[in-house]
C-alpha positions in Angstrom: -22.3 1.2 -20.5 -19.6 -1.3 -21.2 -21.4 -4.7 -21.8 -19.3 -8.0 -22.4 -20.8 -10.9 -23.2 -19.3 -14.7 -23.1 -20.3 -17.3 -25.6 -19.7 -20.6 -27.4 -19.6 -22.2 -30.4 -21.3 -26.1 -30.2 -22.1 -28.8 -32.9 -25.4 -28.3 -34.4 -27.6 -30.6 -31.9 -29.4 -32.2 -34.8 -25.7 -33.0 -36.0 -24.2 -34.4 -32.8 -22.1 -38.2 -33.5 -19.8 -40.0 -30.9 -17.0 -41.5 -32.8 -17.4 -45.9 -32.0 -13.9 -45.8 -30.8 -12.8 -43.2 -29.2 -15.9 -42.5 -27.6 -15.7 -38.7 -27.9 -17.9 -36.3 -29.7 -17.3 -35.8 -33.9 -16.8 -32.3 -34.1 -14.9 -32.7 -37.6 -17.2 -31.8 -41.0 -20.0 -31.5 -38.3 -21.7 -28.0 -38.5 -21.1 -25.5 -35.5 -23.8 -22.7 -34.2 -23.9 -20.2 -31.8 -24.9 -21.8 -28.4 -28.7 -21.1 -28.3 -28.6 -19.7 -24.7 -26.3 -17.2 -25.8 -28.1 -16.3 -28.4 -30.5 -14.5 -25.4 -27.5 -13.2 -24.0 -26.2 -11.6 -27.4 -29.3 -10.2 -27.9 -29.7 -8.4 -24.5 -26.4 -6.8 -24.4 -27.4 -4.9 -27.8 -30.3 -4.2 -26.4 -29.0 -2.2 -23.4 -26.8 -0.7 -25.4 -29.6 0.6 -27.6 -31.3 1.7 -24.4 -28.5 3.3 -22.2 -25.5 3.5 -25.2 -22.1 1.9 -25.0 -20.4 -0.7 -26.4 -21.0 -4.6 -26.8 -18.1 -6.8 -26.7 -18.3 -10.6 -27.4 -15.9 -13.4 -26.3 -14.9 -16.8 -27.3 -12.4 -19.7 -26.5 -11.9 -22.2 -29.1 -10.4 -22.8 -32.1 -9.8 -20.4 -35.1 -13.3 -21.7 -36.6 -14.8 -20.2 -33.4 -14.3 -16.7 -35.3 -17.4 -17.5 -37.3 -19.7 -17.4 -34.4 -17.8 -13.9 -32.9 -19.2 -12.6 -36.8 -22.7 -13.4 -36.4 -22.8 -11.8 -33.2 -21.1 -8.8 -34.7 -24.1 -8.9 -37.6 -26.4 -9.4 -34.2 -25.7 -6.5 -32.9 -22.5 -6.5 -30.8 -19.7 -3.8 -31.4 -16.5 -6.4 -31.5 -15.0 -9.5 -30.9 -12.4 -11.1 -29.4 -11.2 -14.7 -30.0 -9.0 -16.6 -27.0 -7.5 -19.0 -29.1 -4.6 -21.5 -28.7 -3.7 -25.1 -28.4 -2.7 -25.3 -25.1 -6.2 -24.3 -24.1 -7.4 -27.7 -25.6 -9.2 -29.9 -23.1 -10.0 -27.9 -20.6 -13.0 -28.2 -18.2 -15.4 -25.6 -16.6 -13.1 -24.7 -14.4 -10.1 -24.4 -17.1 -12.0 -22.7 -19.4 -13.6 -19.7 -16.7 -10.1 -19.1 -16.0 -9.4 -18.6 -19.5 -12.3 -16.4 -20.0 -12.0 -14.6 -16.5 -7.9 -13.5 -17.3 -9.2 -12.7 -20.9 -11.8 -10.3 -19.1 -9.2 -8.3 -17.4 -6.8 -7.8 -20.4 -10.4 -6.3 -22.0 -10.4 -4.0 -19.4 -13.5 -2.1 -17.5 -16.5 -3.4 -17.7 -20.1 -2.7 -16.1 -21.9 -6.1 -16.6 -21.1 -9.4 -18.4 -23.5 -12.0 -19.9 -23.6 -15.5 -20.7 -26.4 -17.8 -21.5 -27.4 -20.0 -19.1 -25.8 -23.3 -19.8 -24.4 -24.7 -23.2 -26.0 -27.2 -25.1 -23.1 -29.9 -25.4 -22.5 -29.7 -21.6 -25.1 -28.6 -19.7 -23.1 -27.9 -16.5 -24.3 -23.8 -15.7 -20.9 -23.4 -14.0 -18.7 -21.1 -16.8 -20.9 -17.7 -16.0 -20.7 -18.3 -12.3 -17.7 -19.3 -12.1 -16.1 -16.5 -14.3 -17.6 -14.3 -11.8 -16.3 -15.4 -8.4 -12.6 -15.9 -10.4 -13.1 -11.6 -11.2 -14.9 -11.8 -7.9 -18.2 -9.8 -8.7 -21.5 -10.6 -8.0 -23.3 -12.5 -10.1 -27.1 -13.8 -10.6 -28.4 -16.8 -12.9 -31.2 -17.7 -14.4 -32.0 -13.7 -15.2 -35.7 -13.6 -17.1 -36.0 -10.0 -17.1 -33.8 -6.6 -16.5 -35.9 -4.9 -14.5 -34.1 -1.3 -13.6 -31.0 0.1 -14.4 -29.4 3.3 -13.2 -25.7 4.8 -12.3 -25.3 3.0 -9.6 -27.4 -0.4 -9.3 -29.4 -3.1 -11.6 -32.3 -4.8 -10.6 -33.0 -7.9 -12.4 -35.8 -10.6 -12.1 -34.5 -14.1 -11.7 -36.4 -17.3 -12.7 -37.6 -19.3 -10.0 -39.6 -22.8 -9.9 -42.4 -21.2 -8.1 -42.3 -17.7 -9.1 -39.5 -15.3 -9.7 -37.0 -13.0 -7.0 -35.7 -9.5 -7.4 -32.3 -9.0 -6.9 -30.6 -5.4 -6.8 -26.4 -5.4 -7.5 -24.2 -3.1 -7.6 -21.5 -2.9 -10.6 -19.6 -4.5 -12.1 -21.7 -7.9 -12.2 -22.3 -11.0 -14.1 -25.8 -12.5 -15.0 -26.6 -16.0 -16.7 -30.1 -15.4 -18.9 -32.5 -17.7 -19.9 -34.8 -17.8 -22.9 -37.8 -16.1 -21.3 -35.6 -12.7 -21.4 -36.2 -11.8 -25.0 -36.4 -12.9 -28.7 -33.2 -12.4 -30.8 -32.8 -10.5 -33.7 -32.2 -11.9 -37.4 -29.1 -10.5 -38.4 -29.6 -7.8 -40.5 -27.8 -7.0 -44.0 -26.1 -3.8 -42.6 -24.8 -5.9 -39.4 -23.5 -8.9 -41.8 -21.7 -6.4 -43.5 -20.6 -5.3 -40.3 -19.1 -8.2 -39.6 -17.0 -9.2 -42.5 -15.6 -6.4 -42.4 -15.0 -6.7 -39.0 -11.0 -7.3 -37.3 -11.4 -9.9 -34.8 -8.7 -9.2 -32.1 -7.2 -12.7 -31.0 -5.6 -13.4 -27.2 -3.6 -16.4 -26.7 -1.6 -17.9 -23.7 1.1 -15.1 -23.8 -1.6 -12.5 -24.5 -3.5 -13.1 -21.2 -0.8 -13.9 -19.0 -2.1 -17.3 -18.3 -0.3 -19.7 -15.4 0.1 -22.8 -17.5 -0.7 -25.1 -15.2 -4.4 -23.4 -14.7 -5.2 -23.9 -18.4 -5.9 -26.8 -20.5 -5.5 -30.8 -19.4 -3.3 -29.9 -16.8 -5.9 -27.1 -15.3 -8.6 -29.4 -15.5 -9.8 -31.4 -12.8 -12.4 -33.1 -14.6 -12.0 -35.6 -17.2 -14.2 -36.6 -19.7 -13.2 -40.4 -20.1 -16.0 -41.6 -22.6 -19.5 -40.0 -23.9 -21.7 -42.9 -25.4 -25.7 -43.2 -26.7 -28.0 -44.3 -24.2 -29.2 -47.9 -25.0 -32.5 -47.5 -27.0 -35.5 -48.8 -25.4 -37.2 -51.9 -26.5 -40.7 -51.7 -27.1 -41.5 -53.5 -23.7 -44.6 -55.5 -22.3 -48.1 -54.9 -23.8 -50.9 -56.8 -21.4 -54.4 -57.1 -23.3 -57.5 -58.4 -22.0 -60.2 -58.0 -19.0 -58.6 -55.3 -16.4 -59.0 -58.3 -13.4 -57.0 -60.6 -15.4 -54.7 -57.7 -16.5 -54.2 -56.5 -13.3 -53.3 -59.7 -11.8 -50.6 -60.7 -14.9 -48.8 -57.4 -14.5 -48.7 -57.5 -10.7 -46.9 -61.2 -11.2 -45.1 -59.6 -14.0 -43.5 -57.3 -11.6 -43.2 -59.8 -8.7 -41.0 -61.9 -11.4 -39.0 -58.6 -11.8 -38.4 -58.0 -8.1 -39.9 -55.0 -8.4 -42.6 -55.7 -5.9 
């Protein structure tokens, strides 16, 4: 089985500061993690491989840094790495950056199923997976909790629901977005870290992937990011003490004052 699975370095959340004047994240001297969502989906491509054999192949865009986050993967678990890598690709938006990913998938080659976590933690949009998917247009199912069966010809996987979960069957090749409820990850193991400095981490850039420049980057991007700011913090509001009548009554002028009622 020939597992791929997309991921994404993001600033340490505990880390995260907006620069006063440009208004944009400080991703400079700030320290950078594998996106914890991928982490689940890391961990279940090595598992299926364990299970059914293979080979586990992890992908990136970003900058050269990014390469330390292909490594732990490698000590994770996966087999190798690939980094897409250049500065054109800066700036891009979801729908820049899974058709980066998507024309990096086909220089890869075959492939039976492709994972990505669910959503990263600096954006929080859920569209890269998906949309990498319809791009290589092959079915695809998010919010996978569990991998139910697998066998030549078809998968049957579990996928999260509010009230419940459904059980979808696909055919391969397909794409699946996991959540956290799908396993625990490993800790990387001393045999795997050696693994993975050791390890030759192939990098792809614009020539590489035969990218149409005007699909990549700022120009491929129809969303822009103008400013990211903290929210105001809260004050520490009203506080009525007293007898509940005469509480009740100063809160419900309170709120006539406000307009509110």
């Amino acid at each position: 089985m020939k597992i791929i699975v997309c991921i994404k370095q993001v600033p340490n959340t505990t880390d995260v500061q907006i620069d006063a004047n440009t208004g944009r994240l400080k991703r400079e001297g700030v320290e950078s993690i594998i996106n914890p969502y991928d982490e689940y989906a890391i961990e279940e491509g090595v598992r299926l491989k364990e299970k059914f054999g293979g080979k586990v192949t992890v992908i990136t865009m970003g900058p050269q840094q990014a390469e330390s986050s292909l490594r732990e993967a490698i000590a994770r678990g996966a087999d190798e790495a690939v980094l897409v890598s250049d500065k054109a690709f800066g700036g891009s938006d979801t729908l820049a950056t899974s058709y980066t990913l998507s024309s990096a998938i086909k220089i890869i080659g075959e492939y039976d199923i492709i994972l990505c976590g669910k959503q990263a933690s600096d954006g929080d949009t859920a569209q890269v997976g998906p949309a990498i998917a319809e791009m290589l247009n092959i079915p695809h199912v998010s919010c996978v909790k569990k991998i139910e069966v697998v066998d030549d010809n078809s998968i049957k996987v579990e996928r999260m629901m509010e009230d419940g979960y459904d059980l979808i069957e696909s055919s391969f090749p397909v794409l699946f977005t996991v959540v956290k409820e799908i396993n625990n990850p490993r800790i990387p193991s001393l045999k795997g870290k050696m693994a993975a400095k050791k390890a030759v981490i192939k990098t792809f850039n614009v020539d590489s992937i035969g990218a149409d420049t005007k699909r990549i980057g700022l120009s491929g991007s129809p969303t822009q990011v103008v400013k990211i700011f903290n929210p105001p913090q809260r004050t520490g509001g009203e506080k009525f003490v007293g007898e509940a009548k005469d509480v009740a009554a100063n809160l419900v002028k309170r709120l006539s004052d406000l307009g509110i009622i």
